[in-house]
C-alpha positions in Angstrom: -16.9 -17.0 -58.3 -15.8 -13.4 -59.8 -12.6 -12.4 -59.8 -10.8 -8.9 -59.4 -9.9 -6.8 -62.8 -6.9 -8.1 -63.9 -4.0 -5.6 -64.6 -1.0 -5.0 -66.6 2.1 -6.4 -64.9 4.4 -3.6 -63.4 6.6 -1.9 -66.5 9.4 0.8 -65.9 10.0 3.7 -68.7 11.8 6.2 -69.1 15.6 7.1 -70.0 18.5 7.5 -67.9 17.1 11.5 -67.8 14.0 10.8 -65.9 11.7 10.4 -64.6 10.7 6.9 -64.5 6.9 6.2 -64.9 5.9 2.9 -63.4 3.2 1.2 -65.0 0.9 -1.3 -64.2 0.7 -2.9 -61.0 2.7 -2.7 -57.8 1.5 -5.5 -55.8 3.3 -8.3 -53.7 3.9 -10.4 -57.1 6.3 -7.7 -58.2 10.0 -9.8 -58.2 12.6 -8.0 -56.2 15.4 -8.0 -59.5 13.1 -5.5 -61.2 14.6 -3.0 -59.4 18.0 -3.5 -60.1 18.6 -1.4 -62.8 17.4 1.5 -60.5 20.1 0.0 -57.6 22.7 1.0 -60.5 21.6 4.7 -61.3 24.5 6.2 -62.4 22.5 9.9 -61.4 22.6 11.5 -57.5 19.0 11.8 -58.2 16.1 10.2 -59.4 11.9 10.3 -59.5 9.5 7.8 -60.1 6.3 8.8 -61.7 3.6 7.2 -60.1 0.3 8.6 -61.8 0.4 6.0 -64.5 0.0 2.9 -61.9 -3.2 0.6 -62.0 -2.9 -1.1 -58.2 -1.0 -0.7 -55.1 -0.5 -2.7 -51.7 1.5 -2.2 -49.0 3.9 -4.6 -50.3 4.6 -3.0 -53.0 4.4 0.5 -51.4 7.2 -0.7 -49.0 9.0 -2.0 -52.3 9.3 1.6 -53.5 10.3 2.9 -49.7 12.8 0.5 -49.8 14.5 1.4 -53.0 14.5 5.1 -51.5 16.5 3.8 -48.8 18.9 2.0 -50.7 19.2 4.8 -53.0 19.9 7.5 -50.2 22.5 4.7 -48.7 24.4 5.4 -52.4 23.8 9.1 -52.2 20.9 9.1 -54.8 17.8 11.5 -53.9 14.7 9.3 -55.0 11.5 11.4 -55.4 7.7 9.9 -55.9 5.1 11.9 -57.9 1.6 11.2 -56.9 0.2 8.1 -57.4 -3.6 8.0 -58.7 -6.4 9.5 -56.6 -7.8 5.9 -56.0 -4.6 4.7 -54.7 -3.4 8.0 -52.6 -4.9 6.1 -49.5 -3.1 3.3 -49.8 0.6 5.3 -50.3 -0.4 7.6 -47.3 -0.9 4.9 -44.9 2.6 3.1 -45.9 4.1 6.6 -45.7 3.1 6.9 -42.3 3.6 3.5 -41.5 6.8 2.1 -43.4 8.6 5.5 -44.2 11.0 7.0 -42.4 10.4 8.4 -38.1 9.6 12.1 -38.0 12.0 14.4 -37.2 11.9 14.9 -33.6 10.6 18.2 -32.0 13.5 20.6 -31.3 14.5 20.6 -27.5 13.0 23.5 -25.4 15.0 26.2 -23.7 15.2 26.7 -20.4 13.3 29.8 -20.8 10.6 28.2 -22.5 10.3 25.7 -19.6 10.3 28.1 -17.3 7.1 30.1 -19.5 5.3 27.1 -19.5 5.8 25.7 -15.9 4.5 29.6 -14.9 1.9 29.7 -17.3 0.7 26.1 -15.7 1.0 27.1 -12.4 -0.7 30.2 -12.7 -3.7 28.2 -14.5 -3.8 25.6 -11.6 -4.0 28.8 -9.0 -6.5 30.1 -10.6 -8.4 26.9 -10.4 -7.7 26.2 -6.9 -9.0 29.5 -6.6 -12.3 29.6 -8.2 -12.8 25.9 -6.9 -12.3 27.5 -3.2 -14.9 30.8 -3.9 -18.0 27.8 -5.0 -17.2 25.9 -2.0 -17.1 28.9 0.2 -20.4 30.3 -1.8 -21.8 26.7 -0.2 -21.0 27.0 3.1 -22.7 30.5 2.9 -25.4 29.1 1.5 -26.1 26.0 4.1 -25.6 28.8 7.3 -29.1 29.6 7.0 -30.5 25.6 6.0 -27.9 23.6 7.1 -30.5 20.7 7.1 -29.3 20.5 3.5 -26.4 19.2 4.3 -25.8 15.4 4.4 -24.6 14.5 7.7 -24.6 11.0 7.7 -22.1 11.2 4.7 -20.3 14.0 6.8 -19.8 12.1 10.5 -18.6 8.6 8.2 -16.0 10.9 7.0 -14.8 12.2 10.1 -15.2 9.0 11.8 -12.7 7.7 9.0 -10.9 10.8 8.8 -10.1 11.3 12.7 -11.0 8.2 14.7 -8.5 5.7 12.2 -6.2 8.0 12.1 -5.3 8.8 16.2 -3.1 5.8 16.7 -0.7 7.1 13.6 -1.1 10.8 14.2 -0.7 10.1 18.1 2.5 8.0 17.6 4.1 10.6 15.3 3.2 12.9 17.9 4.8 10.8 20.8 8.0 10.3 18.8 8.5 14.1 17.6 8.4 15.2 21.3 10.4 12.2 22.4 13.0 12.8 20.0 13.0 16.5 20.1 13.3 16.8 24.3 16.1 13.5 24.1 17.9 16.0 21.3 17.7 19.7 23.1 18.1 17.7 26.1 21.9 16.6 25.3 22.8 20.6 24.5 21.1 22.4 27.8 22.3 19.5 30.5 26.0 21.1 29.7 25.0 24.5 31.3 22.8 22.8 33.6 18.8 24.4 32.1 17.6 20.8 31.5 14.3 21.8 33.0 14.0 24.3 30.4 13.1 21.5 28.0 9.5 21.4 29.0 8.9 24.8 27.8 11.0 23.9 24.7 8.9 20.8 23.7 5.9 22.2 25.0 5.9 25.7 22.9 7.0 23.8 19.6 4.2 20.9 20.0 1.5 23.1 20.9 2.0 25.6 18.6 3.7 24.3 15.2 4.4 20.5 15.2 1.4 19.1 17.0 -0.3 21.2 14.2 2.0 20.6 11.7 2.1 17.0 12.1 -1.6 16.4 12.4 -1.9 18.3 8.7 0.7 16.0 7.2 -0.5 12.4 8.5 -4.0 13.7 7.1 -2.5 15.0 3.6 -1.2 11.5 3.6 -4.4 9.0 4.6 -7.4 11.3 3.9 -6.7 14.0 1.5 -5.2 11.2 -0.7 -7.8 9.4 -0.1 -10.4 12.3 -1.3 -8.3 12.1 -4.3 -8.2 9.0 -5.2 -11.7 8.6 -4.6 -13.5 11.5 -6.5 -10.5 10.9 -9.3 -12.1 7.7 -9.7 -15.7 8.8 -10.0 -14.1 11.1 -12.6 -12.6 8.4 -14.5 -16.0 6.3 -14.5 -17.8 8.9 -15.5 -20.2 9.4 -12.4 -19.4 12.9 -11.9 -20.5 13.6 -15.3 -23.8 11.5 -14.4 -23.7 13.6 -10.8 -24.2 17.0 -13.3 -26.7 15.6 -16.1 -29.2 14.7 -12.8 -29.0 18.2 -12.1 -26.6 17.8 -8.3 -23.5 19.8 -7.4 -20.5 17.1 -7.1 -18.8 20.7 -5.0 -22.0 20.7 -2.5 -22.8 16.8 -2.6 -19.2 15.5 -2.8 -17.3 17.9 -1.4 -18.9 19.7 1.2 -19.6 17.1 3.5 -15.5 15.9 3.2 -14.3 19.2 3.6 -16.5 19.4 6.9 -15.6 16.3 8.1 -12.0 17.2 7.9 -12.3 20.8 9.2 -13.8 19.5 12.9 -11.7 16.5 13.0 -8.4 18.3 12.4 -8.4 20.4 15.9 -9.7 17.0 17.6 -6.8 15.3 16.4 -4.6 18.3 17.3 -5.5 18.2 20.8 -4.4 14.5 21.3 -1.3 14.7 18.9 -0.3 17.4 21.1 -1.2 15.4 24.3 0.9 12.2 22.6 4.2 14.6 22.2 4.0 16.4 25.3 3.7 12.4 27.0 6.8 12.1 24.9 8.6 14.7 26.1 7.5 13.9 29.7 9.1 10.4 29.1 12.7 11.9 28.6 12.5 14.6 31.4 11.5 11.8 34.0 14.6 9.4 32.8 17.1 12.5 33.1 15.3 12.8 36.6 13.0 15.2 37.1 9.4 14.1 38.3 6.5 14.2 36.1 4.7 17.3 38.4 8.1 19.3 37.8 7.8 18.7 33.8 4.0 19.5 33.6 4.1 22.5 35.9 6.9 24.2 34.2 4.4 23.9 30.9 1.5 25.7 32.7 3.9 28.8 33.7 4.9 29.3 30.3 2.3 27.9 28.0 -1.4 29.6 28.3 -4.6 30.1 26.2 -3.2 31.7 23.8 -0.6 29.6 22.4 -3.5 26.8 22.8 -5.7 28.7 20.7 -3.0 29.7 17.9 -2.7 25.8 17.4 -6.1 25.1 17.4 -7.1 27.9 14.9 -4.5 26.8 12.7 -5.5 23.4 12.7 -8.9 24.7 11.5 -7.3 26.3 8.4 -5.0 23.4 8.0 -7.9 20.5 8.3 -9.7 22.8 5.7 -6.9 23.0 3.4 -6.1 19.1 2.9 -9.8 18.4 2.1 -10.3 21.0 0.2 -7.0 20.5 -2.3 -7.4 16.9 -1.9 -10.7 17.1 -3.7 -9.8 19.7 -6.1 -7.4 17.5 -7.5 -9.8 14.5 -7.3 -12.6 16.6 -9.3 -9.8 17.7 -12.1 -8.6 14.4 -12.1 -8.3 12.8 -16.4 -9.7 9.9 -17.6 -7.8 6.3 -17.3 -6.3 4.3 -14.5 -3.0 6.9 -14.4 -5.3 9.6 -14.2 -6.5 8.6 -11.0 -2.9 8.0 -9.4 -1.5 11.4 -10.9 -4.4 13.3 -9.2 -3.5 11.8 -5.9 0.1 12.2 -6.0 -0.4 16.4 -7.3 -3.2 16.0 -4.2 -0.3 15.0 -1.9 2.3 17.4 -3.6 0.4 20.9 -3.3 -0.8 20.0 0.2 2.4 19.6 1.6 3.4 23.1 -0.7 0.5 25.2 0.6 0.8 24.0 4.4 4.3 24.8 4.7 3.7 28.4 2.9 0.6 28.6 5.1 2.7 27.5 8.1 5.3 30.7 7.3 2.8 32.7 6.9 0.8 32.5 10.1 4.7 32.4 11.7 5.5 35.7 10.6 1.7 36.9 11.2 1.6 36.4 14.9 5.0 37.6 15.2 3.8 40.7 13.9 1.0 40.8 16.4 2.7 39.5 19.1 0.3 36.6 19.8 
């Protein structure tokens, strides 16, 4: 059997000046008392020289990070010269390892936060943004063949997406207008205008919460749901495969979702809005009016138009979800938390962009008049 070279057992030189080369070799079978006329350095500073050494371990690398610790406990600076090239390796990795923590980072201001929160949220704008003008540029481009488009893929969707979703989206519904006619209700009985709580629950359903309420139940089961699905093709790698074989994971993935979603929103609409006016109903027929008094003060003051400005923003809305649902599915990371953290920001931004959407088309037909 052939053994290792053998080498000189470890030696300290040098004079209470310094430095002190070490010679020899550092290993675990260096005893611990050799050290202790270094513990008694009568000097607030002290350096070994380690360029003369002939073998190094870890054990007797941490050796020499100890004695620096002890030192410094004393108030003695201990400093190492390099050891050989051959053994450089070996002292890194204990010096990363053994030696003392890093100093941590220094703690941002608040104005850098506030830099880099705006310089990330102007980054993930522009990516929602150029994520919006592809899909758009595929929509113009199935107009003229929309045979290309797969709708088998795209009627499964909406049969998830709006069919599984009425009993939730109509019992929200039904409880909104319950709860806001039983509320308003309380307030107008005292100057006796209880009847004017039809056209109260029926101008808010029809044309904010209905809509409104419809977009958020959706954020919640199918845009998270986009999410969490194309995040975890992302993870496992089959979007990347989707690209090598040449297909478009925005016109094969996403298209047919963001479809789906855009013609089952205003479906959806229409019945949530059916479920909270029933709601409403229900309250005006236990403070005792009849059910033809609460539905024909709706049809004197609720027409085509205010019908139409839900609908139309339930087009925008149902586009929205899928759309940023999938974004965030497609940008997702790699790794289990990737998948979750691209559903929850999914979740997050819809809720963001549909109430600034919401404002917007407030203050836009307000402006017109509509």
């Amino acid at each position: 059997m052939k053994k290792g070279p053998r080498h000189s057992p470890l030696s300290l030189d040098g004079a209470q000046e310094g430095p002190i080369v070490l010679r020899g070799a550092l290993t675990a079978q260096v005893p611990g008392p050799v050290w202790d006329p270094l513990l008694r350095w009568p000097r607030d500073r002290l350096t070994l020289d380690l360029g003369s050494l002939e073998a190094l371990d870890l054990n007797g690398a941490a050796q020499l990070l100890w004695l620096r610790r002890s030192l410094g406990g004393r108030g003695v600076a201990l400093d190492f010269t390099q050891p050989p090239p051959a053994l450089q390796p070996i002292w890194d990795l204990a010096s990363r390892t053994l030696g003392p923590p890093p100093p941590k980072p220094p703690r941002p201001t608040f104005l850098e936060l506030t830099g880099r929160n705006l310089s990330r949220a102007w980054a993930d704008l522009l990516d929602l943004v150029g994520f919006l003008g592809e899909l758009l540029s595929h929509l113009a481009g199935l107009a003229p063949r929309p045979w290309r488009l797969r709708w088998s893929a795209t009627m499964r969707v909406a049969e998830t997406a709006a069919i599984d979703a009425l009993p939730v989206t109509a019992l929200v519904a039904f409880l909104v207008g319950l709860i806001l006619a039983f509320q308003s209700a309380m307030f107008m009985r005292l100057f006796g205008v209880d009847i004017f709580v039809a056209d109260l629950v029926g101008l808010s359903i029809v044309r904010e919460l209905g809509t409104l309420l419809t977009a958020i139940v959706l954020t919640g089961r199918s845009g998270s749901a986009f999410s969490a699905e194309l995040g975890a093709m992302k993870a496992n790698q089959e979007i990347d495969a989707f690209v090598t074989m040449g297909l478009s994971p925005s016109r094969d993935l996403v298209l047919p979702r963001v479809l789906a979603l855009t013609i089952a929103t205003p479906l959806l609409t229409v019945l949530a809005d059916l479920a909270g006016l029933l709601g409403g109903n229900l309250v005006m027929v236990t403070l005792g009016h009849p059910v033809a008094v609460f539905w024909h003060e709706l049809s004197s003051h609720i027409d085509a138009s205010d019908v139409a400005t839900g609908l139309f923003k339930s087009f925008v809305f149902g586009f929205t979800v899928a759309a940023i649902g999938c974004q965030r599915g497609l940008s997702a990371g790699s790794g289990p938390a990737a998948v979750g953290q691209a559903t929850t920001r999914g979740v997050v931004t819809n809720i963001i962009v549909l109430a600034i959407l919401d404002s917007l088309f407030a203050v836009l037909f307000y402006v017109l008049k509509w």
